[in-house]
C-alpha positions as CSV (number, residue, x, y, z in Angstrom):
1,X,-21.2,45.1,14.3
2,X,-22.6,43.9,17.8
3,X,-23.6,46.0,20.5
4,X,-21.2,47.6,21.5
5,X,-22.6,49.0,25.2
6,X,-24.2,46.7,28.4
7,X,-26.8,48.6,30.7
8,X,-25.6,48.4,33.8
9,X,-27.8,47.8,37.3
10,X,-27.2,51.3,38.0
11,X,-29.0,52.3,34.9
12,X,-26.4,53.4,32.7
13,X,-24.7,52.0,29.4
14,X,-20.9,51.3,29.4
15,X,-19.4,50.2,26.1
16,X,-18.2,46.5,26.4
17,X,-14.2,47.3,25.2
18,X,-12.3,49.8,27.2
19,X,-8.8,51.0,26.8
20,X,-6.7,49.9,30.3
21,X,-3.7,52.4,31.1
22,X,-1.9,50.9,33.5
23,X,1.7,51.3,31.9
24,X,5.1,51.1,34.4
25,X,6.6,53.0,33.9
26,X,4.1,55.6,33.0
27,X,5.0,58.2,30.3
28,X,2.5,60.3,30.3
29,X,2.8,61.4,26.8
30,X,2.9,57.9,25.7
31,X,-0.6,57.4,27.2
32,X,-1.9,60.6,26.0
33,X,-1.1,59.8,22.3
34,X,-2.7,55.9,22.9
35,X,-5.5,58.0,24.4
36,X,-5.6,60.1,21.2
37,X,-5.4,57.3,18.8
38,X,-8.1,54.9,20.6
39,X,-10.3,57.8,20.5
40,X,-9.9,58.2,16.7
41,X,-10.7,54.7,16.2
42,X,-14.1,54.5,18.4
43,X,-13.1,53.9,21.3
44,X,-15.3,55.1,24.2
45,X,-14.1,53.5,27.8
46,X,-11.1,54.1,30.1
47,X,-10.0,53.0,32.4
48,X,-7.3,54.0,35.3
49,X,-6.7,54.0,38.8
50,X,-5.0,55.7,41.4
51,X,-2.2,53.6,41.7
52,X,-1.9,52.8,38.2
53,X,0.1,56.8,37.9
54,X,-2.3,57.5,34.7
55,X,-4.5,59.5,36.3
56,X,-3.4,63.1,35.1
57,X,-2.5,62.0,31.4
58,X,-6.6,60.0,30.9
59,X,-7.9,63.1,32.2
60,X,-5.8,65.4,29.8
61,X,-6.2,63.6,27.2
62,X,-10.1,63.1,27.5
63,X,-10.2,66.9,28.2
64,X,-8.0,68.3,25.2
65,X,-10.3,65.7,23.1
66,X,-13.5,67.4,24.4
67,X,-12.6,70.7,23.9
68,X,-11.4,70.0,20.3
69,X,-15.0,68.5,19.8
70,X,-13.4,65.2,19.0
71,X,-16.4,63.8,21.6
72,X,-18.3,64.9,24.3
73,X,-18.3,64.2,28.3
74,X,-21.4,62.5,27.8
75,X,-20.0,60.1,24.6
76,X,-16.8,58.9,26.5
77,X,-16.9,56.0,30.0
78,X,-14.1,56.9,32.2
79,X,-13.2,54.5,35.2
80,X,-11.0,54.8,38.0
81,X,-10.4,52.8,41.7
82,X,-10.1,53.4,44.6
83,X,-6.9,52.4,46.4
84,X,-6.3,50.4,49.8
85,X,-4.9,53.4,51.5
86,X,-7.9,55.4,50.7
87,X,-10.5,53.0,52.3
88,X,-11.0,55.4,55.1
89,X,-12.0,58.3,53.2
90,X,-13.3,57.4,49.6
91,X,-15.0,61.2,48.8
92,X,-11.4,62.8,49.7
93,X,-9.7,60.2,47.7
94,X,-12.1,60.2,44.5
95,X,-12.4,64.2,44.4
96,X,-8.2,64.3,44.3
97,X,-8.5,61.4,41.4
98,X,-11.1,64.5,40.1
99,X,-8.6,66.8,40.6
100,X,-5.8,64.5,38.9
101,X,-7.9,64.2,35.7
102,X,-9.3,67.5,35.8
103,X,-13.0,66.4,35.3
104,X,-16.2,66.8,37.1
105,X,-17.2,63.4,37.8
106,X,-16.7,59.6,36.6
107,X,-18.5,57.2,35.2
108,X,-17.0,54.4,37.4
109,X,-15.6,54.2,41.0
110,X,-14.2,50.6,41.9
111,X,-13.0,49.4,45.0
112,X,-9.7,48.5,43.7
113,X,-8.8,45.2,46.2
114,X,-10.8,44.0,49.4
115,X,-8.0,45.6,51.3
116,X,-7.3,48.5,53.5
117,X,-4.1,49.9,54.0
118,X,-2.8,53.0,56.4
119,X,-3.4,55.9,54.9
120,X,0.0,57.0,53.9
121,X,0.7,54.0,51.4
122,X,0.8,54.7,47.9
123,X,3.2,51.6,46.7
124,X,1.3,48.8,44.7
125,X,3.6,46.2,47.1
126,X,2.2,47.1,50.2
127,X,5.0,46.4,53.3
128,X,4.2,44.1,55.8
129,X,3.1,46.6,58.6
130,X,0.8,49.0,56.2
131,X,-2.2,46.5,56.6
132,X,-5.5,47.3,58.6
133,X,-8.3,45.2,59.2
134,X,-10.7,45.6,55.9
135,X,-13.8,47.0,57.2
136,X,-15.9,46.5,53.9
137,X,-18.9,48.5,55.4
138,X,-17.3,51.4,56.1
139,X,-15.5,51.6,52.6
140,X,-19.1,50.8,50.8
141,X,-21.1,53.8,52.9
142,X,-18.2,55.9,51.6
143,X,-18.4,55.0,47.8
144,X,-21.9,55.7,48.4
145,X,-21.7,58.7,49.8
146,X,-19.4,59.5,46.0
147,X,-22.8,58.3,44.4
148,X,-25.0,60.8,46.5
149,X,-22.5,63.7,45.9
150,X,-22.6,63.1,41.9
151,X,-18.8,62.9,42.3
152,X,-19.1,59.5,40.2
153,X,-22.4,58.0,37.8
154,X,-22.2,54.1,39.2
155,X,-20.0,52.5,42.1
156,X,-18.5,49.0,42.0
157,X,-15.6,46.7,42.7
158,X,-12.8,44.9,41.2
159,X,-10.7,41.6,42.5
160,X,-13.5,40.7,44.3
161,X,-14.7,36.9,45.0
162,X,-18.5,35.5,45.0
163,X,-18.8,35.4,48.9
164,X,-16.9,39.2,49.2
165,X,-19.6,40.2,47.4
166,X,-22.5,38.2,49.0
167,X,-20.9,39.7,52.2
168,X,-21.2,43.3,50.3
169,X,-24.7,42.5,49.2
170,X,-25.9,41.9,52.8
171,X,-25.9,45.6,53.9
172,X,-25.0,47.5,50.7
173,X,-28.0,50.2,50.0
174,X,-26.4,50.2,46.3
175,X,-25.2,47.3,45.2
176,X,-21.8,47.1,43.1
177,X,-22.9,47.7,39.4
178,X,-19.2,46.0,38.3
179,X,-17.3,43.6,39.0
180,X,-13.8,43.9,37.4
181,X,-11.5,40.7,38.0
182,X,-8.6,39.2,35.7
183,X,-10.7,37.1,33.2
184,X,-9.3,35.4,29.6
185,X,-9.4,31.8,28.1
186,X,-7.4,30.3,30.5
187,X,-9.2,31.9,33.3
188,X,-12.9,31.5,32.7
189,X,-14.6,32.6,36.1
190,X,-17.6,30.4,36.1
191,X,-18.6,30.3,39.0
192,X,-18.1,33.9,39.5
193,X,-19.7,35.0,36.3
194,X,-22.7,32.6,37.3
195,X,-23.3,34.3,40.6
196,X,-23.2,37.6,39.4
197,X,-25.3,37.3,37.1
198,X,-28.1,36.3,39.5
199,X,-27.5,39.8,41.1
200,X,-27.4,41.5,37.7
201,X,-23.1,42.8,38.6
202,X,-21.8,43.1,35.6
203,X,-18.1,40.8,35.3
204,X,-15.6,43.2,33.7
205,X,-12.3,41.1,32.3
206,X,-9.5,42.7,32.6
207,X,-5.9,41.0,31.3
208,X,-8.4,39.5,28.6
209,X,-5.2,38.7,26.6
210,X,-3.2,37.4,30.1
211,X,-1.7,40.5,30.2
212,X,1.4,40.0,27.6
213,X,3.0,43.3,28.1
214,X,3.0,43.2,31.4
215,X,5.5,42.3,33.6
216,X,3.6,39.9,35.8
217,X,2.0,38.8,32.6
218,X,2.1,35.9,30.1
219,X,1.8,34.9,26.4
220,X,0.2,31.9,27.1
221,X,-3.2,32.2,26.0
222,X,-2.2,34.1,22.7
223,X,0.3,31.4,21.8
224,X,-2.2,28.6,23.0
225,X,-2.2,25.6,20.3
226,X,-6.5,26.0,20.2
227,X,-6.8,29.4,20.2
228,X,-4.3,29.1,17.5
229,X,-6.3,27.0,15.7
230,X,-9.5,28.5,16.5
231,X,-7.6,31.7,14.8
232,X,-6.5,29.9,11.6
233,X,-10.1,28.7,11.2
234,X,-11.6,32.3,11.4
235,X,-9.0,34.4,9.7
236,X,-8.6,36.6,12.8
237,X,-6.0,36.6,15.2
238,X,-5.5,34.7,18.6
239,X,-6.3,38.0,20.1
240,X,-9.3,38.6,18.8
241,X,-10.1,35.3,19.5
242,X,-9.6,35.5,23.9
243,X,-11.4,39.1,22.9
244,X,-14.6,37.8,21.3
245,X,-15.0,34.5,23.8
246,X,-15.0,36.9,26.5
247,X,-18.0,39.3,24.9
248,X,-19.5,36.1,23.9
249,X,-19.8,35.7,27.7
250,X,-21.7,39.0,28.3
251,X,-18.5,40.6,29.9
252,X,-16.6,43.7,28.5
253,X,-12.6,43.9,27.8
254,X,-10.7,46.0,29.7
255,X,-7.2,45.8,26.9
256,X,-4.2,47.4,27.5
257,X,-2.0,48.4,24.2
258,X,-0.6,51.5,23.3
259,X,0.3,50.1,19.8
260,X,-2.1,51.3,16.9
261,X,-1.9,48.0,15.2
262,X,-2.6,45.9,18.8
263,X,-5.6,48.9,19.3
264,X,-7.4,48.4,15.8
265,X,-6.9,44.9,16.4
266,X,-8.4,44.7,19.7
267,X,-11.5,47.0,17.9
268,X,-12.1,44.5,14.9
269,X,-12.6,41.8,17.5
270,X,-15.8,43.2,18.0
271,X,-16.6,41.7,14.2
272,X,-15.5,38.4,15.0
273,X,-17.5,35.4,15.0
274,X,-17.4,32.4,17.1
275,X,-19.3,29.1,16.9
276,X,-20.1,26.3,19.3
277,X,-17.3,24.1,18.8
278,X,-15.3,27.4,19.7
279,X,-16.3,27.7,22.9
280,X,-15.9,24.7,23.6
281,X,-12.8,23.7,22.9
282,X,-12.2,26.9,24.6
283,X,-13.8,25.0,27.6
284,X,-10.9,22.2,28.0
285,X,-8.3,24.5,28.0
286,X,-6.9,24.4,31.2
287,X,-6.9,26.8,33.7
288,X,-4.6,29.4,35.5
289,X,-4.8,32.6,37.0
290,X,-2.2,34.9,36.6
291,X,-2.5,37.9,38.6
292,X,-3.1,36.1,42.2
293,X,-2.2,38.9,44.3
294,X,0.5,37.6,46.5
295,X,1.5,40.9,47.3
296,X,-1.6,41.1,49.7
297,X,-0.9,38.2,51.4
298,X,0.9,37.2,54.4
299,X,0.7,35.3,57.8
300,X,1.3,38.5,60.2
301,X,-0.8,41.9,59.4
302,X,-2.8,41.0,56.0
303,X,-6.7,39.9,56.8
304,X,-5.4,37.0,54.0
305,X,-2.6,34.1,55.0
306,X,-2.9,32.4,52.3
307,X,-3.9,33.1,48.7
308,X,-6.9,30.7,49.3
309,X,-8.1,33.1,51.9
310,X,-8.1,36.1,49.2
311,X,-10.1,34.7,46.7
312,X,-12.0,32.3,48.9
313,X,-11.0,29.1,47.3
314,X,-12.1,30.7,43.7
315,X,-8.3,29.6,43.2
């Protein structure tokens, strides 16, 4: 088996496949028995967020297993994110996602979007008049003020494009150890994945597969006629396939199945072995993004009029 952790630039290891629990809409017992069974299986990494609604049902989950003795706090990576509404205040809004998961501290704090919202909006489609001018600065200082409080191990952001982060890097005492943004087959970040490697952020993929169960997401790069092939070939399956090119990149999964076939699946991709003429074929496919936040754009209130504007051309 590979190595299953990366070290991060904040000096900790964070195994490279986590399980995602975003689920709408959320049954919290449905996530607490995925939770149960990933665990079961090896896995070490989760991953939520404020808005995602899974808050209460990771933390139970994680805490029933530690009390059981199935792990230890110390053996299991939790992650969750800060939401736009919480920009003004990220140690009130990280010590209620505490509260919500009943732990002590996470591994993981992520800026969720480069976007702030008034205070009062919890809906994942922000309306029109709930925008506020980002004020990056102020939001970093506050997620590292989490870091000095030992509310959270290591800080970092998600959805966030080269030059949001080069504007980060040019007054951040603590520089973002993650970087989680939608990344698959058909959505390679190069150029993203090239840059942040020169400042040692670690690119965390989430929607690996293109996000099939999703609403918002597609089959496409499972069903795609090379990664089919490339499948066939290797006796695996498509999945593990989009899996294993991304760790063959250096970045971890973020996958999101509640199935116990789909979750021993996404685990054996860590066995899976790809060659050169793999990756690239996997290099002509062409590309597409799929999660291209539309929801935060618009031409009155949003710091972004046009899509181009949020992810600075990286579109």
């Amino acid at each position: 088996m590979m190595n299953n952790e990366v070290r991060l630039n904040c000096g900790i290891n964070m195994p490279v496949l986590g399980l995602g629990t975003y689920s709408y809409p959320n049954d919290r017992q449905t996530t607490e028995l995925a939770i149960d069974m990933a665990l079961k299986m090896g896995y070490r990494h989760f991953d939520t967020a404020k808005i995602y609604g899974s808050e209460p049902a990771v933390g139970h989950a994680l805490t029933e297993a530690i009390l059981d003795q199935t792990v230890d706090r110390e053996g299991i990576f939790v992650t969750s994110k800060l939401w736009g509404s919480d920009h003004h205040d990220p140690v009130s809004a990280l010590r209620q996602t505490l509260k919500n998961m009943g732990m002590e501290y996470l591994d993981m704090y992520l800026v969720h979007w480069p976007v702030k919202l008034k205070p009062w909006n919890y809906s994942a489609v922000p309306p029109e008049d709930d925008f506020e001018p980002l004020d990056l600065e102020s939001t970093w200082a506050g997620m590292e003020k989490c870091l000095d409080l030992g509310l959270c191990r290591c800080i970092g952001v998600s959805n966030f494009s080269s030059k949001k982060i080069q504007s980060l890097l040019d007054f951040a005492s603590v520089p973002p150890a993650v970087n989680q943004v939608e990344m698959h087959p058909m959505w390679r970040q190069r150029k993203l994945r090239d840059f942040c490697a020169d400042y040692k952020i670690h690119v965390s993929a989430y929607s690996p597969l293109g996000g099939p169960g999703n609403a918002w997401g597609t089959t496409a790069v499972v069903e795609n006629p090379i990664i089919q092939s490339i499948s066939r070939k290797h006796k695996t399956t498509p999945a593990q396939v989009a899996l294993q090119w991304g760790l063959s990149k250096g970045s971890s999964m973020i996958v999101k199945s509640f199935n116990q076939k789909r979750l021993k699946e996404n685990m054996e991709a860590l066995n899976v072995k790809l060659d050169d003429q793999d990756l690239t074929d996997i290099e002509k496919l062409e590309e597409w993004k799929i999660m291209r936040g539309e929801f935060l754009v618009n031409d009155s209130t949003s710091p972004y009029k046009t899509i181009e504007d949020l992810w600075d051309g990286e579109i």
